[in-house]
C-alpha positions as a Markdown table, in Angstrom:
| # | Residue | x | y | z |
|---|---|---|---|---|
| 1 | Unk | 29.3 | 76.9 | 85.7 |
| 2 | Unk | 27.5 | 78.9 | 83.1 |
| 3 | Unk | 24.1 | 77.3 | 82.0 |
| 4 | Unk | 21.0 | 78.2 | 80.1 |
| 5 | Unk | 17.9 | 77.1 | 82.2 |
| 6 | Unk | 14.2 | 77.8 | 82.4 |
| 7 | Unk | 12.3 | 78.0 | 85.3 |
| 8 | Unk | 9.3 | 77.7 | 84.1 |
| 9 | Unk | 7.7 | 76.1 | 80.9 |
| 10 | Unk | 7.0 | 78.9 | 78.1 |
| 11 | Unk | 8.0 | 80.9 | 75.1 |
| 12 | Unk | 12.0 | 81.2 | 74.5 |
| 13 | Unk | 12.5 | 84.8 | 75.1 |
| 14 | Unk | 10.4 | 84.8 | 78.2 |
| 15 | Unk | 11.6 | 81.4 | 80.0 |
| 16 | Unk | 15.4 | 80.7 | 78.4 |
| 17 | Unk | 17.9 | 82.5 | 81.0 |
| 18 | Unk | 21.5 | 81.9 | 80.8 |
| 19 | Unk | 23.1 | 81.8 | 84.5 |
| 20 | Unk | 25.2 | 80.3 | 87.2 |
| 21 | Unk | 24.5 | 76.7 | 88.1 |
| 22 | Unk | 26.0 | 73.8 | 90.4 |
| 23 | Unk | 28.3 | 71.8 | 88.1 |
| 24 | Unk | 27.2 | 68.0 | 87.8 |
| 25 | Unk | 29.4 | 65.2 | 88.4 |
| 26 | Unk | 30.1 | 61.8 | 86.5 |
| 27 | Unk | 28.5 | 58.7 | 88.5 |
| 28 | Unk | 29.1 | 54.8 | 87.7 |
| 29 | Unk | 29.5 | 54.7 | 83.8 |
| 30 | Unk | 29.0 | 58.0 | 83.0 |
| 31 | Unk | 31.8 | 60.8 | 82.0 |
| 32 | Unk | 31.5 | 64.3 | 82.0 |
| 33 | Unk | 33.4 | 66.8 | 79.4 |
| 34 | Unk | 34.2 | 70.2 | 79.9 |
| 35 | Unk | 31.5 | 70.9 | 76.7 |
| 36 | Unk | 32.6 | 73.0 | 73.6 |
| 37 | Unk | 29.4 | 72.7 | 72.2 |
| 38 | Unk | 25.7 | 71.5 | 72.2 |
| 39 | Unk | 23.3 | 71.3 | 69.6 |
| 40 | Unk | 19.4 | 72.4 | 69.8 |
| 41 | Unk | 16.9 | 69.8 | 68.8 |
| 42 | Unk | 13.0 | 69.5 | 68.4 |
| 43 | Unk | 12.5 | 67.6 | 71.8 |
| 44 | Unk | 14.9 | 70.8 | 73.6 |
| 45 | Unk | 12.5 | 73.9 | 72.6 |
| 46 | Unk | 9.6 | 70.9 | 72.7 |
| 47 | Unk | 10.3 | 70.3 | 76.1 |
| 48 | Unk | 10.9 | 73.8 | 77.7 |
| 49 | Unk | 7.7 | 74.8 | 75.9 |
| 50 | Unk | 5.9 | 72.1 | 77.6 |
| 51 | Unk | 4.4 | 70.2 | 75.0 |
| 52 | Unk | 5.9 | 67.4 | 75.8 |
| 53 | Unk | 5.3 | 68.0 | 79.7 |
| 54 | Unk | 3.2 | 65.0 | 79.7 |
| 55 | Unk | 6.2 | 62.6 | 78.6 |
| 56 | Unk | 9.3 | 64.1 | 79.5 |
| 57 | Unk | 8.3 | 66.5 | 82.8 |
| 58 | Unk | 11.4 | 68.7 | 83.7 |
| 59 | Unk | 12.6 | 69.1 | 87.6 |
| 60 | Unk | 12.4 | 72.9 | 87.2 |
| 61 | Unk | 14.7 | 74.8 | 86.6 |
| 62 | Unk | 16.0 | 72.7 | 84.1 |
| 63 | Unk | 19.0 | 72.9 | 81.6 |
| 64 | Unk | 17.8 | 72.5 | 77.7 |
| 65 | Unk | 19.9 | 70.2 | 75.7 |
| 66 | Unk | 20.3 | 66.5 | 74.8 |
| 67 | Unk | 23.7 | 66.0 | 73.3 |
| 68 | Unk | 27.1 | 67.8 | 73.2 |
| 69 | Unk | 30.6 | 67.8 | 72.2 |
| 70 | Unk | 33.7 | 68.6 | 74.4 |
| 71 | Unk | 36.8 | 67.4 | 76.4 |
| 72 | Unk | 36.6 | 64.3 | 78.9 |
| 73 | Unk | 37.3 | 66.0 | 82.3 |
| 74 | Unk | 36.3 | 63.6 | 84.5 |
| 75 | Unk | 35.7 | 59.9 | 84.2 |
| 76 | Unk | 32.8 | 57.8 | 86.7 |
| 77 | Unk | 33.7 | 54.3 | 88.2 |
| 78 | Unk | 33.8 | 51.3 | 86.1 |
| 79 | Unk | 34.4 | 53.5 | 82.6 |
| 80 | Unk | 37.1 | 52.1 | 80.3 |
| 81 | Unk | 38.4 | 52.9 | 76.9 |
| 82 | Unk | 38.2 | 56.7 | 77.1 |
| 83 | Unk | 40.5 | 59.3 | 78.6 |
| 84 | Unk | 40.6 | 62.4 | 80.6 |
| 85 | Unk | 41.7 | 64.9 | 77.5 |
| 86 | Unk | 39.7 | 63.0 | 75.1 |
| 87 | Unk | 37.8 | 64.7 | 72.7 |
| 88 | Unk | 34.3 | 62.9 | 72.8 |
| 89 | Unk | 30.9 | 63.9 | 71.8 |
| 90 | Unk | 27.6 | 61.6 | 72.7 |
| 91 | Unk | 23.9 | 62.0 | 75.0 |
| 92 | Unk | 23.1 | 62.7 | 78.8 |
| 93 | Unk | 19.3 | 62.5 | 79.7 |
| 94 | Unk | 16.5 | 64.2 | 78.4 |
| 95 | Unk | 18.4 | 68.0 | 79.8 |
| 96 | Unk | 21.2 | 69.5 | 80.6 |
| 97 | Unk | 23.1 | 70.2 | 77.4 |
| 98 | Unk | 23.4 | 73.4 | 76.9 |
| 99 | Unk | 26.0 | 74.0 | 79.6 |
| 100 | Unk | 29.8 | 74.1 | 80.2 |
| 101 | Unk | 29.6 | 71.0 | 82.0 |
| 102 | Unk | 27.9 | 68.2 | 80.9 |
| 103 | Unk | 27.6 | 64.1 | 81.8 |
| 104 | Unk | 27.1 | 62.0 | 79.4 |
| 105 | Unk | 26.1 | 58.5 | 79.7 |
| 106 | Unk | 26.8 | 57.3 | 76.0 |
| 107 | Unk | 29.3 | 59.0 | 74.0 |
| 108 | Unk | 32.0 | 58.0 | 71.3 |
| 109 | Unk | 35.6 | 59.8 | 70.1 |
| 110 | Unk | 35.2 | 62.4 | 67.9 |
| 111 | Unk | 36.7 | 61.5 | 64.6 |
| 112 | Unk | 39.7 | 63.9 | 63.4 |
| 113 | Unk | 37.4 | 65.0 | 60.2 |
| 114 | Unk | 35.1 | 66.9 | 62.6 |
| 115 | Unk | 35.2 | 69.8 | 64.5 |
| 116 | Unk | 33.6 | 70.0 | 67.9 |
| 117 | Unk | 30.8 | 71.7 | 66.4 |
| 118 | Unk | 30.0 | 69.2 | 63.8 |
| 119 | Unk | 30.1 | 66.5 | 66.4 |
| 120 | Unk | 28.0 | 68.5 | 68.9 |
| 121 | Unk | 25.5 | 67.9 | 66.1 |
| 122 | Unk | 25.9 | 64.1 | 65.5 |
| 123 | Unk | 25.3 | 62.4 | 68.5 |
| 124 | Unk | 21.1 | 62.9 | 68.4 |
| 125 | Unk | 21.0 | 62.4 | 64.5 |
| 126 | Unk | 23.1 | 59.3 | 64.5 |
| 127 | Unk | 21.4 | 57.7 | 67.6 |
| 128 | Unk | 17.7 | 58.3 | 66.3 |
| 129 | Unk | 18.7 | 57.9 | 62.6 |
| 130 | Unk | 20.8 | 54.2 | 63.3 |
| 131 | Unk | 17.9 | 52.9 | 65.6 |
| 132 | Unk | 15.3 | 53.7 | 62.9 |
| 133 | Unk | 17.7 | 52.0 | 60.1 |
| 134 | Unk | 17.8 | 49.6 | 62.6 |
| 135 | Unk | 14.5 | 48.5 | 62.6 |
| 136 | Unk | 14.2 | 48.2 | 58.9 |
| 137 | Unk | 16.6 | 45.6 | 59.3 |
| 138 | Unk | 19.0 | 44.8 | 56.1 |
| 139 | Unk | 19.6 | 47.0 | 54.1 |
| 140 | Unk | 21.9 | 45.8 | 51.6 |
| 141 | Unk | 20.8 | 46.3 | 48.1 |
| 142 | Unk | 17.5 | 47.6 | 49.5 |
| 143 | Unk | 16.1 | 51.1 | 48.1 |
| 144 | Unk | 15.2 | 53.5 | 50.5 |
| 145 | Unk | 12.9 | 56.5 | 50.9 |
| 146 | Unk | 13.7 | 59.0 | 53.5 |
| 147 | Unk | 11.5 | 61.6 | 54.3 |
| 148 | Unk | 12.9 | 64.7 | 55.0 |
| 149 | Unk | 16.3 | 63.6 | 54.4 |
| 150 | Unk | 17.7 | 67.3 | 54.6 |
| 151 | Unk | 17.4 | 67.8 | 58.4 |
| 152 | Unk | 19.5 | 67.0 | 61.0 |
| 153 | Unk | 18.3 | 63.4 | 61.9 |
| 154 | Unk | 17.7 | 62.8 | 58.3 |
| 155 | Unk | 20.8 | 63.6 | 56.5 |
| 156 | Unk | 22.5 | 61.3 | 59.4 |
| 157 | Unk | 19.9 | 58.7 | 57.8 |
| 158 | Unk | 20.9 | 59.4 | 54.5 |
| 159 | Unk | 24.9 | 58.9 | 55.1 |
| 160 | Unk | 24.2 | 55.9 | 57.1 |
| 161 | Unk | 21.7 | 54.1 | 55.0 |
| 162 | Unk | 24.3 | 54.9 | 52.0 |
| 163 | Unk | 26.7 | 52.9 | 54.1 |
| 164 | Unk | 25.1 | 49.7 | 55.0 |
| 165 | Unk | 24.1 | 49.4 | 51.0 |
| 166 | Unk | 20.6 | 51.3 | 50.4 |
| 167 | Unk | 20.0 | 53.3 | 47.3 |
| 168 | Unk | 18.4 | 56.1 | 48.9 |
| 169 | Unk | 15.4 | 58.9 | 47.6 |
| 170 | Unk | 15.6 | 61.8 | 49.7 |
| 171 | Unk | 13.1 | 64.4 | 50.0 |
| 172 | Unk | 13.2 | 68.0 | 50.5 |
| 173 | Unk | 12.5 | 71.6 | 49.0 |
| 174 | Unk | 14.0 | 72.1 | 45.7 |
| 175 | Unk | 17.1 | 74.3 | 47.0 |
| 176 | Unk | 18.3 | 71.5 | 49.3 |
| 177 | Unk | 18.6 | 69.3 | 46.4 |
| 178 | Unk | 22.2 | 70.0 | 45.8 |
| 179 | Unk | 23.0 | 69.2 | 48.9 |
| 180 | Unk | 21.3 | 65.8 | 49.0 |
| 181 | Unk | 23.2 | 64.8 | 46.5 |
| 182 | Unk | 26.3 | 65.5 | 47.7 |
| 183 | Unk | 25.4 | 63.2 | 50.6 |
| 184 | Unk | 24.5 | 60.4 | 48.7 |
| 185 | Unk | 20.8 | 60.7 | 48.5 |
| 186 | Unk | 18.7 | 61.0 | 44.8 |
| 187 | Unk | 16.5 | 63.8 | 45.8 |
| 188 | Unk | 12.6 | 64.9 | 45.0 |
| 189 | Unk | 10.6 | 67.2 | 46.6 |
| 190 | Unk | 7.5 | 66.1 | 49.1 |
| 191 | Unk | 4.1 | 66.8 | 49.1 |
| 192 | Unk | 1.6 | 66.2 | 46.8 |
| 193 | Unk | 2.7 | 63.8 | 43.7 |
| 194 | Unk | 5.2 | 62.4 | 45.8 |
| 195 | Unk | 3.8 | 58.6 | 44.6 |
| 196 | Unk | 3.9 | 59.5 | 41.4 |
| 197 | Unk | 8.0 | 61.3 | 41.3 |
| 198 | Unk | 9.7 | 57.5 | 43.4 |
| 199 | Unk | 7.9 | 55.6 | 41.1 |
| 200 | Unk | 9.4 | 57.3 | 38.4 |
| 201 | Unk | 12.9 | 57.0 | 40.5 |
| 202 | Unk | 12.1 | 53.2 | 41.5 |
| 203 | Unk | 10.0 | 52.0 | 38.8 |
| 204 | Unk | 10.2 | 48.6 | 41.0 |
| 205 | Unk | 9.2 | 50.2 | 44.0 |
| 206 | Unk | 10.7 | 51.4 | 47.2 |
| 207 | Unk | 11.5 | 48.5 | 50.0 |
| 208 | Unk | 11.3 | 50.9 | 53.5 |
| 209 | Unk | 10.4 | 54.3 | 54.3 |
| 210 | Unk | 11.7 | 56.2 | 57.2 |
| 211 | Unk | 10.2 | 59.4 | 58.0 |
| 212 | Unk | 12.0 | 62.1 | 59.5 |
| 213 | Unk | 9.9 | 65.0 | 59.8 |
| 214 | Unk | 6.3 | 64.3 | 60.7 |
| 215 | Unk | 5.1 | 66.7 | 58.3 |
| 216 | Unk | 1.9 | 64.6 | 58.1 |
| 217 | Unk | 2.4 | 62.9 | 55.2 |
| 218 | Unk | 3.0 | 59.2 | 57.0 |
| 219 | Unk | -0.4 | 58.4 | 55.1 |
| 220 | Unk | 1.1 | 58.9 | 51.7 |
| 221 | Unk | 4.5 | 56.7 | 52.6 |
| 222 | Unk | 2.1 | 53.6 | 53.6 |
| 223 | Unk | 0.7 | 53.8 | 50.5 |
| 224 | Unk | 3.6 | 54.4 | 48.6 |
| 225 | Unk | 5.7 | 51.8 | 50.6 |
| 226 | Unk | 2.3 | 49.2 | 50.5 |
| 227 | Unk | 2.7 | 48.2 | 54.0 |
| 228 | Unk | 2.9 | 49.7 | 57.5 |
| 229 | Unk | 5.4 | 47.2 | 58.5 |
| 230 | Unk | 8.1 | 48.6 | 55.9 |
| 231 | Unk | 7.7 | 52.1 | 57.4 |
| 232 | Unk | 8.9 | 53.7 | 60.5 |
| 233 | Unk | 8.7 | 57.3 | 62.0 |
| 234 | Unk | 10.7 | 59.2 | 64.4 |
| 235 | Unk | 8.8 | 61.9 | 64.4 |
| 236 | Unk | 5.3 | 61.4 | 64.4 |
| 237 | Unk | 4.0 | 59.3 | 67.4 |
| 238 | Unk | 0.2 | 60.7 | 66.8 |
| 239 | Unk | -0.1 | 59.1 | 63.3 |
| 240 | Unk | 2.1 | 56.0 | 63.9 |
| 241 | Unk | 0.0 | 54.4 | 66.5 |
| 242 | Unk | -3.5 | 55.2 | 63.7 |
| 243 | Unk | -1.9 | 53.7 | 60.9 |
| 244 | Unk | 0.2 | 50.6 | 63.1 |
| 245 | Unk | 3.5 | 52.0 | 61.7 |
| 246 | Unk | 6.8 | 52.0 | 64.1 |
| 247 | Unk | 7.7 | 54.8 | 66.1 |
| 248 | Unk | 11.0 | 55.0 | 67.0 |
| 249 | Unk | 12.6 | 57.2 | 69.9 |
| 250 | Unk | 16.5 | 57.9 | 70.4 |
| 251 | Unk | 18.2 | 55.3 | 72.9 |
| 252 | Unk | 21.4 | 56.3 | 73.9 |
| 253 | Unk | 23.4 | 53.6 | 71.9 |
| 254 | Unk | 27.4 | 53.7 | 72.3 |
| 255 | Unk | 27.4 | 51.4 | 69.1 |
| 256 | Unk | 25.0 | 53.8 | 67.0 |
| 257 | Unk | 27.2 | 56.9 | 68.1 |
| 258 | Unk | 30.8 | 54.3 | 66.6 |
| 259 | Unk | 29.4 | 53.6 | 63.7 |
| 260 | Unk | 28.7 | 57.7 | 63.0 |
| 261 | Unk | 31.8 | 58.4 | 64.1 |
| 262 | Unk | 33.2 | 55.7 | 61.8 |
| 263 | Unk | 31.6 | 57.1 | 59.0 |
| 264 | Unk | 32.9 | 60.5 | 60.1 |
| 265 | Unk | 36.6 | 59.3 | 59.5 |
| 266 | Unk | 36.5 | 57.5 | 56.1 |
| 267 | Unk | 34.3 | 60.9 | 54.9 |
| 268 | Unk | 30.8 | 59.0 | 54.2 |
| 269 | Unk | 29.1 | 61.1 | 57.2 |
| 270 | Unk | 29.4 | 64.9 | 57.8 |
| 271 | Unk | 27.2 | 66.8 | 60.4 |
| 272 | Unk | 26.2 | 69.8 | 58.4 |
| 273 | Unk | 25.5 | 73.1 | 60.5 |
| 274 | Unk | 22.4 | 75.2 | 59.6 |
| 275 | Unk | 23.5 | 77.6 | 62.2 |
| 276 | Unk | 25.5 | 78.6 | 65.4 |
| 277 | Unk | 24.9 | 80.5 | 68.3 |
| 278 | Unk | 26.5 | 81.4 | 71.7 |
| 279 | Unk | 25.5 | 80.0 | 75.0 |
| 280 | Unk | 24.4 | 83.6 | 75.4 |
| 281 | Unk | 22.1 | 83.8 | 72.1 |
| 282 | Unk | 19.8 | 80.1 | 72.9 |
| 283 | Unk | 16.5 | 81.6 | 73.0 |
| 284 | Unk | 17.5 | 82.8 | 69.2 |
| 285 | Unk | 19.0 | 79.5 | 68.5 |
| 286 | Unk | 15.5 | 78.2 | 70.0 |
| 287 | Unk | 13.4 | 79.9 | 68.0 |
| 288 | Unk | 15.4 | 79.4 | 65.0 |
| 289 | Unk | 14.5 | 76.0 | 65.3 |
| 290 | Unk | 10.7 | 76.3 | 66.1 |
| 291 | Unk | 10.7 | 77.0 | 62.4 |
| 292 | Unk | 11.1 | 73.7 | 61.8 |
| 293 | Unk | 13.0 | 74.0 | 58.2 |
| 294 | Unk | 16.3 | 73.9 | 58.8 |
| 295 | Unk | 19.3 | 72.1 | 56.8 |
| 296 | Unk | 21.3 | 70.2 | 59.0 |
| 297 | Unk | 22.0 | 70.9 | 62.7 |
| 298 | Unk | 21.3 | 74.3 | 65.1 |
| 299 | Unk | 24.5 | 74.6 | 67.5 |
| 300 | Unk | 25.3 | 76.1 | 71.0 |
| 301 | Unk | 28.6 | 77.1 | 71.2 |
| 302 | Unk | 30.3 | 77.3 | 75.0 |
């Protein structure tokens, strides 16, 4: 099969190759699909970079890529409830995406409101997003602040806090703001003054923060939520473990990637795509995403 791999940790346009690979096989309770597409998160160009060496260390080569979209081709033992011809999208380990082939060890159907694309870009957002909503715990009638609420993970966060009852503050640069509300958020802009524009949304106060981005503002959201214990981050480890708030990391959760997939079909949740790119173009799509700005989801397509 045709894959993009790197042998070595490094820059995209020096280490990102796209060429011929063994195909991988479902084991017990895995499936794999022939893939359609894959989508390109911070942890992919993270991880072939080597940052993140130290946590995650690839068995080089490895194949970029945590989650992807496609056709059910074959189906490991003990798997029920999903069919060879099924159109699925879900998350394999830490690599091999960004292939034609690809197992996948949590997945869900892909709702008839998506294309493949779109749900090449939900399974990561909705898996990290729910399991930080998730540790907030109720949120019925709760208002809450999401930080970075344009991306990929957080307009998943925005749609899905919407649906379990939150009144939710988004924040992003000015120009996103149309599009935050058109998910359901109430947008402002971060940075500096941030206090000061919820109060003025919330004069009562926000009740959890979840940040998205770790842009380094974490500081500000204790303060502004008045406790660590009502904030969580999925993006910046460093920070959470100074200032005793919750990191969260992405577990691959069958019942977080129903309930996105559920909001897919009644229309509450929409993967947005910032951008696509062929299997052949990754190390664009890769650096694309270094830039760390980017409205909605970056996808591979196969």
């Amino acid at each position: 099969m045709r894959a993009a791999r790197f042998h070595k940790y490094g820059p995209a346009d020096e280490v990102l190759v796209v060429e011929d690979t063994p195909e991988p096989h479902a084991g017990p309770g895995e499936i794999r699909i022939r893939a359609a597409a894959a989508s390109v998160n911070p942890i992919d160009w993270k991880a072939r970079s080597g940052a993140l060496a130290g946590y995650f260390p690839a068995e080089l080569p490895e194949i970029p890529g945590r989650d992807a979209a496609g056709v059910v081709d074959e189906i490991g033992e003990g798997v029920t409830g999903v069919a060879v011809g099924d159109k699925v999208f879900g998350l394999g380990g830490i690599f091999g995406a960004s292939a034609e082939h690809v197992v996948l060890t949590a997945w869900a159907h892909v709702p008839g409101t998506w294309t493949l694309e779109q749900a090449a870009g939900a399974g990561l957002a909705v898996a990290t997003a729910g399991g930080a909503l998730n540790a907030l715990g109720d949120l019925t009638g709760k208002t809450v602040l999401i930080e970075g609420a344009a991306g990929g993970v957080g307009s998943a966060a925005v749609s899905m806090a919407a649906a379990r009852g939150a009144t939710v503050i988004g924040t992003a640069s000015e120009g996103k703001h149309d599009y935050l509300r058109s998910i359901g958020a109430v947008p402002t802009t971060y940075g500096p003054g941030l206090a000061d524009r919820v109060a003025a949304l919330a004069p009562t106060g926000v009740d959890a923060v979840l940040d998205a981005v770790g842009s380094g503002s974490l500081p500000d959201l204790v303060a502004i939520a008045g406790s660590p214990d009502r904030v969580v981050t999925v993006a910046d480890h460093l920070r959470a473990g100074e200032l005793n708030v919750r990191h969260i990391g992405a577990e691959n959760d069958p019942v977080l990637l129903a309930e996105g997939a559920t909001h897919g079909a009644n229309g509450a949740y929409t993967p947005h795509i910032a951008e696509t790119f062929p299997l052949d173009k990754i190390a664009d799509a890769h650096r694309y995403a270094e830039q760390g700005r980017t409205q909605g989801k970056i996808v591979i397509t196969l």
